[in-house]
N, C-alpha and C positions, 0 to 999 in steps of 0.2 A: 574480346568483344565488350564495349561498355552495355552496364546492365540499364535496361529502361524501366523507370522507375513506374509502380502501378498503385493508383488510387483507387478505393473498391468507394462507389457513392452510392448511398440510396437512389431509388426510383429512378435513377435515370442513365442512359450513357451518355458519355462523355468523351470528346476526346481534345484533350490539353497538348501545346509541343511538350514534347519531351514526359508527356505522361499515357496513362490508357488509364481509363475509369472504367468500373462495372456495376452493372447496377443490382441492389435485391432482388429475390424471386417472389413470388407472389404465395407462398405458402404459409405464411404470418399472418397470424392475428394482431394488429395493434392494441397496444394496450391503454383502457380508459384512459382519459386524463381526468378524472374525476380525486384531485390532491390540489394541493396551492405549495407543497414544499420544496424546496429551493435545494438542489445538490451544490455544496458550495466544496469548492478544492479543499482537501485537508494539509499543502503546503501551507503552513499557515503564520511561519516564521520565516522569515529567509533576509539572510542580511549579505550586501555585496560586501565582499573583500578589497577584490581590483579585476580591472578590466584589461583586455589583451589575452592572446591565447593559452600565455606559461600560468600554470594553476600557482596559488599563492603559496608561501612556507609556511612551514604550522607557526611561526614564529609572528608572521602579520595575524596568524589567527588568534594568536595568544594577546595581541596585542589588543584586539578588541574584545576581550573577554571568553576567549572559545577556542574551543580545539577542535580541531577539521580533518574529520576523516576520507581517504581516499583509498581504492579500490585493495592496493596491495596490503595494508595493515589492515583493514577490514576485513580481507579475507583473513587474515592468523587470527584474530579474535572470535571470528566464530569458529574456526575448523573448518574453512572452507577450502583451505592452500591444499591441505592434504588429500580430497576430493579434485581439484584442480590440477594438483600433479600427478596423478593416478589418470588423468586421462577424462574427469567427467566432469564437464561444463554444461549440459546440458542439451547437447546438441540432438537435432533431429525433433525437438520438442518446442513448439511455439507458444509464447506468451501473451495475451493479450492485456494492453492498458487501456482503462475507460477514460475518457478526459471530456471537458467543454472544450471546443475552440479550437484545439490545438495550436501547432506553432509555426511558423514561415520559416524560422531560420531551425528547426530540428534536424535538418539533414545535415548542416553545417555545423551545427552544434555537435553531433556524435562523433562526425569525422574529429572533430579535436581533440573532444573529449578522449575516445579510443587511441589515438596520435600519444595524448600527454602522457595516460597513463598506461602505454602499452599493451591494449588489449586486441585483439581481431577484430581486424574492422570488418564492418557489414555490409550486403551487397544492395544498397537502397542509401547511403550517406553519399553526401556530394563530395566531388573531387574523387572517387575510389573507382578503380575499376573490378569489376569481379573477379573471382577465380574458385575454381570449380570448390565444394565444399563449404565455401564462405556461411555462416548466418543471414539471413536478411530480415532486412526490415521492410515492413511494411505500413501504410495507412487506409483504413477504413474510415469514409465519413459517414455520417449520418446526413442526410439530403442534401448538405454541400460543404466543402470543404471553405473553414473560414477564417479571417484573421485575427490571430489573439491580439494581436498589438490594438485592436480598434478600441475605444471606447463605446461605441455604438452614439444611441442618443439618451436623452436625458434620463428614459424609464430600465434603461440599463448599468450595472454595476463595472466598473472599471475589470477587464479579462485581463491585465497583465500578470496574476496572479496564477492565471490557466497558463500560462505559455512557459511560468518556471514550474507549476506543476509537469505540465509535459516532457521538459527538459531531464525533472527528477525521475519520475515512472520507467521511461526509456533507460538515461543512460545507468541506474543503477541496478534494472535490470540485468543488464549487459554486463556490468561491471562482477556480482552476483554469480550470474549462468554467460558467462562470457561468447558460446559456441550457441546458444540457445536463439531461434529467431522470436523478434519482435513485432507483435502487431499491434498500432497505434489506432483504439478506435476514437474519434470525437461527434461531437453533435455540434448542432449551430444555434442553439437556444441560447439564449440569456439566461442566466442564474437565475436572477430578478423576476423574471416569469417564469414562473415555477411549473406552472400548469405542464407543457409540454416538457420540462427537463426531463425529468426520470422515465417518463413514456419514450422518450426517442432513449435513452440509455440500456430501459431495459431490453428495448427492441432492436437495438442492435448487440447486444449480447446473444440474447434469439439466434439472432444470423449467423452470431459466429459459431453458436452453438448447431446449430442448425445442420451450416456448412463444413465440420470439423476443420475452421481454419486456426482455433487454438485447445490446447488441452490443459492451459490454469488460464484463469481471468484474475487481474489484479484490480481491483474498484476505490479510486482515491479522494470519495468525495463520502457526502452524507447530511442526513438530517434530521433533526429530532423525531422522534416516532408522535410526540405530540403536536409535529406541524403538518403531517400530513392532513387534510381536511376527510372526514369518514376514517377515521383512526382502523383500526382492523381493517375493514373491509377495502381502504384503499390500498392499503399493504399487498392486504392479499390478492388484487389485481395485478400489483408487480410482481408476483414472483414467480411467474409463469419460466422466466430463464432460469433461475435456481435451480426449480424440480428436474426441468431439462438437462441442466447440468450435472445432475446427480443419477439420472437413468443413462447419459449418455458419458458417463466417466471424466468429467472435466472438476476442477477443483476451483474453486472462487475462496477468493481471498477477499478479503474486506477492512480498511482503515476501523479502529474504535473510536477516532476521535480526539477532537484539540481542545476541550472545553474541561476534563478531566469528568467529573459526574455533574456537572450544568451544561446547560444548553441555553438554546436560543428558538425561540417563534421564529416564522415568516418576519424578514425585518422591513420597515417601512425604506421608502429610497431616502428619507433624511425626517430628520425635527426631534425632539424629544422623548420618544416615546421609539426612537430606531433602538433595533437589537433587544429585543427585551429578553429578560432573563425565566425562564420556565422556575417558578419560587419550587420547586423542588427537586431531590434528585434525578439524572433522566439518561439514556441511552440515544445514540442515535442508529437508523436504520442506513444502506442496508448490513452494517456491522451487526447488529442484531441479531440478524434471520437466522434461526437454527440451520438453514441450508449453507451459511458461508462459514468459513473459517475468518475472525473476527482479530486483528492484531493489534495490542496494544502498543505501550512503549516505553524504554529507558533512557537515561543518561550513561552512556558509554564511558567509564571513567575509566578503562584499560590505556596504555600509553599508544599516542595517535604516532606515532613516530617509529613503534616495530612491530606493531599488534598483540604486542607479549600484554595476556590477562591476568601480570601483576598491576595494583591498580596505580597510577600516577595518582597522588593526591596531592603533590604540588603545581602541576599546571593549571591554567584556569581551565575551565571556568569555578565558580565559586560552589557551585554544586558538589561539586566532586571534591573541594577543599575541604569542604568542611563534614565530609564522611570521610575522614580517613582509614585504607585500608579496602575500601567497597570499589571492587572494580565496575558493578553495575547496580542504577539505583532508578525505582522506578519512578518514570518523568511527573512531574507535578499536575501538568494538564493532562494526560493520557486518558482517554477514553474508557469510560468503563463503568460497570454497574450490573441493573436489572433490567431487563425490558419489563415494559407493563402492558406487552402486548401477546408477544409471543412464552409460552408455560415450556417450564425446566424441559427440555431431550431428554430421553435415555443416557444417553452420554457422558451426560454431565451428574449422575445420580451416583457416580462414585469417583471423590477427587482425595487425590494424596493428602496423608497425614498433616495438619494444621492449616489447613486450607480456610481462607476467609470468606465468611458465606454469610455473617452475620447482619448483614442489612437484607438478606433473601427472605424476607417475610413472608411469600407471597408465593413461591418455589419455582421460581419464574426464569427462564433464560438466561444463565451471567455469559459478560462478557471482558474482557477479548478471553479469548480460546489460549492462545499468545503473542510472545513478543519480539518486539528487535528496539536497535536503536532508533530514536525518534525525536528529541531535543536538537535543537539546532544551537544550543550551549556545546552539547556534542557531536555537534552534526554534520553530514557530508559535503562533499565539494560536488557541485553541477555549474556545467558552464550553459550560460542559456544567453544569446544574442551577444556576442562578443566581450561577456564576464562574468566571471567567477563567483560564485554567490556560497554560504553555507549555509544548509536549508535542513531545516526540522519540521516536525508532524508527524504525525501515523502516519502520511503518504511517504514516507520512508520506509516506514515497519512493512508496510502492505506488500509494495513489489517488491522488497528484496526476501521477505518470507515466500512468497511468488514464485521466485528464483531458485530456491532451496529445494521446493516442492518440482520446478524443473528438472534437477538434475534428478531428485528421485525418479522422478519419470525414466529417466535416462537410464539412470542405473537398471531399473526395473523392465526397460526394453520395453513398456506399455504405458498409457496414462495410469494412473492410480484412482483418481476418480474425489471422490468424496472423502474427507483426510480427518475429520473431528472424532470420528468410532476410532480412528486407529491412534491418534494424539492422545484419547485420554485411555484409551486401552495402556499405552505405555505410561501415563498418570499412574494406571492402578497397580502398575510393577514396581516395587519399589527401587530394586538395584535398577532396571532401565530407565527409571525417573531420573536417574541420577546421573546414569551416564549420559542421556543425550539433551537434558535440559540444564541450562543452568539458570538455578532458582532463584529468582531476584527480591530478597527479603526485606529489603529499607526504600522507602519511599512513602508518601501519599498521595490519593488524588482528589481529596473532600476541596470543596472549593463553598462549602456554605459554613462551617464554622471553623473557629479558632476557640482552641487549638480543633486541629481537624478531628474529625470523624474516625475511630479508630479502625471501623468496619468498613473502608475504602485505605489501611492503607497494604503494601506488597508484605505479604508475609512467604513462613514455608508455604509449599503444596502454590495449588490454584487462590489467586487474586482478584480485584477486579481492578487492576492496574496493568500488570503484565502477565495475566492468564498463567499458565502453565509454567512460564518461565522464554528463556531465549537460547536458541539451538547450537546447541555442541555438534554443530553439524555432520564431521566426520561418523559416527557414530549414529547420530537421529535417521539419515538417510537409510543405511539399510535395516532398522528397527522398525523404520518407519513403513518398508516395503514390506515385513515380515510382519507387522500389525493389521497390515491391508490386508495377506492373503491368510492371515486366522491363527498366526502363530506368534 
């Protein structure tokens, strides 16, 4: 039986050929829109290869200065094969991605994407037909489902950016938690107007939280905690889904950011004074929140070609050249710092030996928690509208840490719930620091002076570049269940 694909839309039904929509319940609070900050995509690098369905050889990647990772070697570099061949992909455990916009051609895009690189296809991609057991995918809009490809009009910023975001979130999920279902939420706001973004995102997180239709959320956008308008108190209007998700056992994940420790105000739609730079160091939300698990990011400089985490320092890109011997270094831009909103967790009051903390003046919130790959120098393959792209940002780190946090579920036969008490609990071990993280010590991410900031760059212990480090997955997973339930 072909499976009939389902649209879940706010406020309304709906009924499309070939689809069935559902609408929200009325037991939601909306939330103020009292902010002007803009969720902009943290895809924030992404360069085409070639177009057509066959994914590119690392050889065309090499050629344009980068090396491109794809699902099979990414899995041996974390330790995720050995999790995969044992049987645990995740399955039974649904993920959900926040996006703008979404995409027209996503259903098409997976089907290939799963095709190229042999993974189980899902029961919601075009051309497939189901069979019992399958993953699916699903979409949730926010009041309507709408097209990334549009430019809109003039008071809106070009979405083409949201439609390879989407493309990433999804298929590297999949790629990740391969058996794990997806659910695609989007809103129909403009970037641009800011006002209503984050209120339609964080309220349809609500929903999903609400309606247990996922047990991690992966969130691959953000923005400076100083462009919110009512700094604090508008914050704390959005986090009504977080606390939710943390009474009701779901796990949120959160991008730290493509700016490394600068940021950006509300940006004008054009002239001289667009993008302005915040003159100091900054964090963006909701990376932030002490309710989310915050991930940074690296340069993946393991060899793209077996996953073996001896490190290539002769391919390109030039990053990885010129550390010879460093199979992981953390990214230049990556996200991270101190919030100047939210004051230090418990959590974070005790981090592994030589842990950089020396810009925490103020004893305030660091972030990211941790990391994954995130340079799009070394970054993944997504196929989005009929080509091949290798795309870097935190919105990499974000779902495929996501994904990890799936198969724990799995493993665990229940959600896990809230993941940062049991992350730095294994922080404070030293032999379990070691075995389930690997610790990313060369990098910076000062972006205000030269020579940089020493107290932004990766050292041992916790960072504010790549948090805790990046997961030795076989091994993090069940440490990671044994942290949850107190042991």
């Amino acid at each position: 039986m072909q499976w009939t694909r389902s649209l879940i839309s706010v406020r309304r039904w709906a009924a499309v050929a070939g689809t069935t929509a559902l609408a929200f319940g009325t037991s939601w609070a909306p939330v103020p829109a009292a902010l002007a900050a803009i969720p902009r995509p943290l895809a924030t690098d992404y360069q085409l290869v070639n177009t057509g369905p066959t994914p590119p050889s690392q050889a065309a990647c090499n050629a344009i200065g980068r090396r491109c990772w794809a699902p099979g070697p990414y899995s041996i570099a974390y330790n995720l094969k050995q999790l995969h061949d044992a049987g645990n992909k995740g399955q039974g455990v649904t993920v959900a991605v926040v996006d703008s916009f979404g995409s027209q051609t996503i259903r098409a895009d997976l089907n290939n994407f799963s095709t190229q690189f042999n993974l189980p296809h899902m029961c919601g991609e075009d051309n497939y037909t189901c069979a019992p057991g399958d993953p699916t995918f699903n979409i949730l809009c926010v009041q309507a489902c709408t097209d990334a490809k549009s430019t809109g009009n003039g008071h809106q910023q070009d979405r083409s950016a949201w439609s390879v975001e989407v493309s990433l979130d999804v298929e590297w999920v999949h790629a990740v938690a391969p058996r794990a279902n997806v659910l695609l939420v989007t809103s129909p706001t403009a970037e641009t107007l800011g006002v209503p973004g984050f209120p339609q995102m964080m309220n349809a997180e609500q929903y999903v939280i609400d309606h247990g239709l996922a047990q991690v959320i992966s969130q691959s956008f953000g923005a400076a905690e100083e462009s919110f308008n009512g700094g604090t108190a508008a914050l704390e209007n959005l986090r009504g889904a977080f606390k939710s998700a943390k009474a009701n056992g779901v796990s949120v994940f959160a991008s730290s950011g493509d700016g490394g420790n600068a940021n950006v105000m509300k940006s004008p739609v054009s002239g001289p004074n667009a993008n302005p730079v915040i003159p100091f160091p900054s964090v963006i939300w909701p990376g932030s929140d002490p309710l989310v698990t915050s991930v940074g990011g690296t340069y993946l400089c393991a060899n793209a070609n077996t996953g073996s985490r001896v490190a290539d320092s002769v391919s390109p890109p030039i990053n990885c050249q010129s550390n010879p011997g460093v199979t992981e270094i953390g990214w230049v831009i990556a996200g991270g710092g101190f919030s100047h909103v939210f004051g230090k967790p418990a959590y974070q009051s005790t981090l592994p030996p030589g842990s950089n903390t020396g810009a925490n003046t103020n004893n305030m919130r660091g972030i990211p928690d941790v990391g994954m790959e995130a340079s799009s120098r070394t970054g993944v393959l997504v196929y989005d509208g009929g080509s091949w792209f290798v795309v870097g940002g935190t919105s990499v780190s974000s779902p495929t840490f996501a994904a990890v946090a799936a198969i724990a579920d799995q493993v665990n036969g229940a959600p896990l719930g809230f993941l940062n008490d049991a992350f730095y609990k294994i922080g404070s071990n030293p032999a379990r620091y070691a075995n389930d993280f690997f610790d990313v010590n060369t990098g910076n991410n000062d972006q205000f002076q030269n020579p940089q900031d020493p107290n932004y760059a990766a050292t041992a212990g916790w960072d504010p570049v790549t948090g805790l480090g990046t997961p030795n997955a076989v091994n993090l997973v069940p440490d990671l269940i044994a942290a949850v339930h107190g042991s």
